[in-house]
OpenMM code with the backbone's topology and positions (N, CA, C; nanometers):
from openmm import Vec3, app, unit

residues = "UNK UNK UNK UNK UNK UNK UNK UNK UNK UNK UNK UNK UNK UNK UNK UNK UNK UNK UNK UNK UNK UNK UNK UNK UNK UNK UNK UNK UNK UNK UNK UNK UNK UNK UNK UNK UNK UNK UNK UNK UNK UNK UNK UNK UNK UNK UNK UNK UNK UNK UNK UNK UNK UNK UNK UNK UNK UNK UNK UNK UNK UNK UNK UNK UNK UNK UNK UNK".split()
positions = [
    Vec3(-1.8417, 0.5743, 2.0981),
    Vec3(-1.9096, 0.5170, 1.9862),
    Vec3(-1.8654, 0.3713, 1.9740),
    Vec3(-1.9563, 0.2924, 1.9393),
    Vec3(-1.9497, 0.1676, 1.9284),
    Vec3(-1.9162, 0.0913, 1.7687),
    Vec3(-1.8229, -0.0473, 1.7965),
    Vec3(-1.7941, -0.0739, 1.6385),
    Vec3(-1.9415, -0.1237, 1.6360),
    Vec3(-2.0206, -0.1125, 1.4764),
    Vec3(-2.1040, -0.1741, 1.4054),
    Vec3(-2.0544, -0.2847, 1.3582),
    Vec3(-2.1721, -0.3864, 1.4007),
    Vec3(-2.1721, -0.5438, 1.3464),
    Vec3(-2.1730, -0.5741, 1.2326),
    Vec3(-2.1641, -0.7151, 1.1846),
    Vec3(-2.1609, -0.7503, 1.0375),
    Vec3(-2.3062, -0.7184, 0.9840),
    Vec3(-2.3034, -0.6768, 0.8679),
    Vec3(-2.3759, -0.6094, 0.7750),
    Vec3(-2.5122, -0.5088, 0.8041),
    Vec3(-2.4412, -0.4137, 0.8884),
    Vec3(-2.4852, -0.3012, 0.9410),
    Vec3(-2.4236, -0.2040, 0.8603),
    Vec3(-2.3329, -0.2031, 0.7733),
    Vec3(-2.2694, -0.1018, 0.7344),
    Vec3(-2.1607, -0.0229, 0.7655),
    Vec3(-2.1403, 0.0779, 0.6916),
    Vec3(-2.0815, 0.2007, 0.7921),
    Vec3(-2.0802, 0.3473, 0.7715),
    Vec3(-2.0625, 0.3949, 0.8387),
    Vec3(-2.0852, 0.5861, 0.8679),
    Vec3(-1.9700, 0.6504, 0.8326),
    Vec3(-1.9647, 0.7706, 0.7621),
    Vec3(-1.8150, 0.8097, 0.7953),
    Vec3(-1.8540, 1.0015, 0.7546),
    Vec3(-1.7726, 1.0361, 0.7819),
    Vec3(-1.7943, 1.2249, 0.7048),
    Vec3(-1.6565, 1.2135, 0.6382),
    Vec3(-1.7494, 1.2783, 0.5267),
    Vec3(-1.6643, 1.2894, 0.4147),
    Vec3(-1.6505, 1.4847, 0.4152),
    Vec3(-1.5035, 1.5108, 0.4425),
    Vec3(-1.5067, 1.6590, 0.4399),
    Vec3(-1.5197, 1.7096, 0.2760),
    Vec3(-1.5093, 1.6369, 0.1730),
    Vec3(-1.4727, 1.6817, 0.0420),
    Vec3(-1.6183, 1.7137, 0.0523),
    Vec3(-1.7075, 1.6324, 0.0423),
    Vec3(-1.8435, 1.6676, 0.0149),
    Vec3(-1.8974, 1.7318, 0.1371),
    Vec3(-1.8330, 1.7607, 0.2463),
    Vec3(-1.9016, 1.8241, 0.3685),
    Vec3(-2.0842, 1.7273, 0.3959),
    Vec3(-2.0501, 1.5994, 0.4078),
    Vec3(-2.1765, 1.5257, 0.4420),
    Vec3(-2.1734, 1.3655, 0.5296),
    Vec3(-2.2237, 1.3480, 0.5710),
    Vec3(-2.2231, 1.2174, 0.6376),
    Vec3(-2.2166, 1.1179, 0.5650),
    Vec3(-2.1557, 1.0245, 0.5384),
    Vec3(-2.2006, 0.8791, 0.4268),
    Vec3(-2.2016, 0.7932, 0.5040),
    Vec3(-2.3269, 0.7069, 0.4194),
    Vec3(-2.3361, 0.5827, 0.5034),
    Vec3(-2.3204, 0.4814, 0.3980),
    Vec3(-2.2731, 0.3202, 0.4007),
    Vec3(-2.2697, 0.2320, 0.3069),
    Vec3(-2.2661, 0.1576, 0.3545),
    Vec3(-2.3710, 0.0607, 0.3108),
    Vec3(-2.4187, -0.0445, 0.3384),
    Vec3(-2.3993, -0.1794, 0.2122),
    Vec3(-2.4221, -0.3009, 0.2203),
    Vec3(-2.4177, -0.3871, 0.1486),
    Vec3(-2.6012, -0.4422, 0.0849),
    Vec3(-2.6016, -0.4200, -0.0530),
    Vec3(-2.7483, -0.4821, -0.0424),
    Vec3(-2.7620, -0.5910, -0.1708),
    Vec3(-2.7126, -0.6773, -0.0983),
    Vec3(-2.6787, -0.8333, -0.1582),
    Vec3(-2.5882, -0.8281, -0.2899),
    Vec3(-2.6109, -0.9360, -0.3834),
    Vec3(-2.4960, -0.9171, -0.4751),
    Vec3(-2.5487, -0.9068, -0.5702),
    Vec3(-2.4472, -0.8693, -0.6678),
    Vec3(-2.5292, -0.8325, -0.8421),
    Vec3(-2.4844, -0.9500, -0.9073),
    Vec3(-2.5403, -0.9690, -1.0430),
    Vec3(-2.5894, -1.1115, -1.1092),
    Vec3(-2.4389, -1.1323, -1.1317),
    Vec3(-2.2953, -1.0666, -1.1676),
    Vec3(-2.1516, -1.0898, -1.2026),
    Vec3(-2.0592, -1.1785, -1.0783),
    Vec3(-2.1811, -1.1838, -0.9546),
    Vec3(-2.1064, -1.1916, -0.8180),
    Vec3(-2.0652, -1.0995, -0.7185),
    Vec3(-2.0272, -0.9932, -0.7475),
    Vec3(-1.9322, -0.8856, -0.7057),
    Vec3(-2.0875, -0.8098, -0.5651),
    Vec3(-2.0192, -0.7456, -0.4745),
    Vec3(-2.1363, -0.6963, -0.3766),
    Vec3(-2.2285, -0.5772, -0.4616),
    Vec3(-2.2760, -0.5764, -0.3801),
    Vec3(-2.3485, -0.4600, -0.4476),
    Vec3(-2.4066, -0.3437, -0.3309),
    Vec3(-2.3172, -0.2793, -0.3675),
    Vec3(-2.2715, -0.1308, -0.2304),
    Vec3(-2.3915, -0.0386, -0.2610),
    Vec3(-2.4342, 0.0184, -0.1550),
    Vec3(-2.4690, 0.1153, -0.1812),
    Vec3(-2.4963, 0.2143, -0.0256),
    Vec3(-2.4678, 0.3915, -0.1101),
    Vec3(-2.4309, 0.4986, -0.0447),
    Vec3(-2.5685, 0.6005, 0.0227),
    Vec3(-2.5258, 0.6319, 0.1005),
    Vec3(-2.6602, 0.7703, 0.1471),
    Vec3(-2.5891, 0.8536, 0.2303),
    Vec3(-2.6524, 0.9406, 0.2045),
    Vec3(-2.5279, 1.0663, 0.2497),
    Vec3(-2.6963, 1.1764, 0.3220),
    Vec3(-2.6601, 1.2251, 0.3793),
    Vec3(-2.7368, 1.3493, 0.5098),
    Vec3(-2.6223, 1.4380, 0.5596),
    Vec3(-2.6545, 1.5451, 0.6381),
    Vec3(-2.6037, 1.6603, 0.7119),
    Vec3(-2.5467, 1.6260, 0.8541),
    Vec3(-2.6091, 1.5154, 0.8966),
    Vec3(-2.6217, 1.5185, 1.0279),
    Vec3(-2.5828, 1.2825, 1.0400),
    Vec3(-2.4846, 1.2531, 1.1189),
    Vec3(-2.5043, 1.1434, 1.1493),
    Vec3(-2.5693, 1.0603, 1.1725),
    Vec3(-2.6959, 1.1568, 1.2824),
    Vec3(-2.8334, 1.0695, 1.3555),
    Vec3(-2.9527, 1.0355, 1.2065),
    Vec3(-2.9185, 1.1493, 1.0702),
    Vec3(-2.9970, 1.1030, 0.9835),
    Vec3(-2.9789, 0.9987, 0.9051),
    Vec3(-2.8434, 0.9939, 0.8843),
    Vec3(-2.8019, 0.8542, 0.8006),
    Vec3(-2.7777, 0.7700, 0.8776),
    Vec3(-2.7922, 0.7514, 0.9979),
    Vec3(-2.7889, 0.6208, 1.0777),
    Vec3(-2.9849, 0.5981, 1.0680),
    Vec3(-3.0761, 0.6878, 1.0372),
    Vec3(-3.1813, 0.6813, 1.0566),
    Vec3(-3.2426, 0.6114, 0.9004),
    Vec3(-3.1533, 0.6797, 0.7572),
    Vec3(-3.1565, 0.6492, 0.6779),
    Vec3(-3.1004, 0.5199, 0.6377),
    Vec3(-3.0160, 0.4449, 0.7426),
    Vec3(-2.9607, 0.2963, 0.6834),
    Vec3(-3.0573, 0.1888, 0.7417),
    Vec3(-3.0697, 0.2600, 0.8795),
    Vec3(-3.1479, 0.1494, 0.9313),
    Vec3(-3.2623, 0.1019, 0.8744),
    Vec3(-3.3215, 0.2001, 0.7884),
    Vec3(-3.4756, 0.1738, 0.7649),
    Vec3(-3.4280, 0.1071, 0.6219),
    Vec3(-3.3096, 0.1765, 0.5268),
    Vec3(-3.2858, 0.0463, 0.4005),
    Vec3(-3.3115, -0.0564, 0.4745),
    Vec3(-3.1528, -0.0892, 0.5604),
    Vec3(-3.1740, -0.2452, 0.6250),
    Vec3(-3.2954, -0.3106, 0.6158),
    Vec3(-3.3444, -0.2938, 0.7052),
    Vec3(-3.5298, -0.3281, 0.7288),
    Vec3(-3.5589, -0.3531, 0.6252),
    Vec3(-3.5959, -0.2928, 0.4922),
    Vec3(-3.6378, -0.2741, 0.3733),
    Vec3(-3.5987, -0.4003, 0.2864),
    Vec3(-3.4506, -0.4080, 0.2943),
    Vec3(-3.3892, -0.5191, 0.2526),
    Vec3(-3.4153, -0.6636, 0.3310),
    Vec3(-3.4559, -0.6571, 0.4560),
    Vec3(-3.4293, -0.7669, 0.5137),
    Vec3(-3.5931, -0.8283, 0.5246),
    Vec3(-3.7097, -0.7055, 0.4598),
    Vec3(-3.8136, -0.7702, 0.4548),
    Vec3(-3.8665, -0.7631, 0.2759),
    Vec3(-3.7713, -0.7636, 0.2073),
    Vec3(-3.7626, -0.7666, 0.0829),
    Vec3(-3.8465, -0.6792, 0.0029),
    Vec3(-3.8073, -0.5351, 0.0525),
    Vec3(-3.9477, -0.4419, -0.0076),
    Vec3(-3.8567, -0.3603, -0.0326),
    Vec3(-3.7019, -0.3807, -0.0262),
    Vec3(-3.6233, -0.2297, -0.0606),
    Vec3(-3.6233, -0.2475, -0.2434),
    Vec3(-3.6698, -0.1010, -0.2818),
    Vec3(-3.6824, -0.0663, -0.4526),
    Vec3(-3.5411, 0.0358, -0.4708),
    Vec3(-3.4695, -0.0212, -0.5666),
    Vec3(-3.3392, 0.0613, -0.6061),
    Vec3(-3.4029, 0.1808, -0.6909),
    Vec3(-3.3160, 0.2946, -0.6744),
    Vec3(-3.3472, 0.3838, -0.8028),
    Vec3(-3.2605, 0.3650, -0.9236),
    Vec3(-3.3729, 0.3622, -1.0560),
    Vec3(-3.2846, 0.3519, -1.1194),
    Vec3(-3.2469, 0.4946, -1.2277),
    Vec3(-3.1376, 0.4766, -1.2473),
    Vec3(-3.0870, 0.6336, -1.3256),
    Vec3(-3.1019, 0.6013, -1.4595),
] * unit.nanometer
topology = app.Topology()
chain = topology.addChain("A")
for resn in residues:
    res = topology.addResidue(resn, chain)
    for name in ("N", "CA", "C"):
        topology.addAtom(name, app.Element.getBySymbol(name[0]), res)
């Protein structure tokens, strides 16, 4: 496995939650501070499938946050 480049994110399994996480950076919030955000799947190949397409999203300015 290969290291991921700058602001690609990163992958990891989390055994507490038994799930894949992925976290990525998606620019900063109005205080300065980054503004992180998480996605979690079963399987690695999905949250590498699920960041890439944020990325994209973000980088053609069409990614919509949810809001709670």
């Amino acid at each position: 496995m290969s290291k991921r480049g700058n602001g690609e994110g990163t992958i990891y399994y989390s055994e507490k939650l038994n799930k894949w996480v992925g976290q990525f950076t998606a620019g900063r919030k109005a205080d300065g501070s980054l503004n992180r955000k998480s996605l979690y799947g079963n399987t690695r190949k999905e949250v590498k499938e699920k960041m890439t397409t944020a990325l994209s999203q973000i980088q053609t300015q069409s990614y919509i946050e949810k809001m709670m």
